[in-house]
C-alpha angles and dihedrals in degrees: 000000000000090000094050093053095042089047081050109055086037084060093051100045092048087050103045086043092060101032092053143053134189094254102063096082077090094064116103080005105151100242102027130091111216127195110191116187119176136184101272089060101057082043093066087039090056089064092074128143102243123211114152128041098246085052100050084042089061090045094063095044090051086048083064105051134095111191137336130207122191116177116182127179132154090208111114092215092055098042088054094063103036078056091052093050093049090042090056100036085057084054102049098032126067090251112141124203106258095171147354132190131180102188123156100343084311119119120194127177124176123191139177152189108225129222130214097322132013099280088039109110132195097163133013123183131179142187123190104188104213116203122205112357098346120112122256108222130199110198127192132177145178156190140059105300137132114258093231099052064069096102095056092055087049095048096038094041102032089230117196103248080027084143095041093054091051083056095053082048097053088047091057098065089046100059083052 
């Protein structure tokens, strides 16, 4: 019996620690948009008829993610604490800075964890702090890309920081 009960809270855990990231406390929250793309997804998206070179070149990008969050609000006290979770998940987690803006009231900071060489991406987040009126937006993504196969996702998804993320892109080939 012990055994049974041992095999089965070993089962759960495993399962709820892959299924889930710290992030999705923000999902069918009241005030926040939230965009939730898995695998399975970009694997049926990936099936594509292909018929122009931009878009076979998002075809093989989207080959290589694994999922991809995106949480949006425009409510301060939401957007504080979606501020204080990625501010401790960057602590907590191997993600280097890979770029910051303040520009117009507007704060964006992108970080990731790198693959096998410098363009080489496992993870990217993102948080792009609104003021005013402006949305907040909490971005993660992952998977095992190149940063700058970056601009594609943004033009074909009209991702939020789409502009930003083309920025951290381009900064990548320069440092090389």
């Amino acid at each position: 019996m012990k055994k049974l009960i041992l095999t089965l809270v070993v089962l759960l855990a495993t399962n709820s620690f892959f299924a889930q990231t710290v992030f999705d406390k923000f999902d069918n929250q009241d005030d926040i948009t939230a965009v939730i793309v898995n695998k399975k997804m970009f694997t049926l998206l990936s099936k594509m008829e292909v018929k122009d070179a931009q878009t076979k070149q998002y075809v093989n990008l989207i080959k290589k993610l694994d999922n991809l969050k995106v949480f949006m609000t425009t409510n301060d006290k939401k957007a504080d604490e979606m501020k204080a979770v990625s501010d401790k998940y960057v602590k907590t987690s191997a993600l280097e800075e890979l770029m910051r803006l303040n520009e117009k009231g507007k704060s964006v900071k992108i970080y990731v964890k790198s693959g096998a060489t410098d363009s080489q991406v496992k993870e990217l987040l993102m948080f792009i702090e609104g003021s005013g009126k402006e949305e907040t937006v909490l971005m993660s993504l992952t998977g095992d890309f190149d940063l700058n196969e970056l601009s594609v996702l943004t033009d074909k998804m009209s991702l939020p920081g789409g502009d930003d993320l083309k920025k951290a892109s381009k900064g990548s080939k320069a440092k090389k």
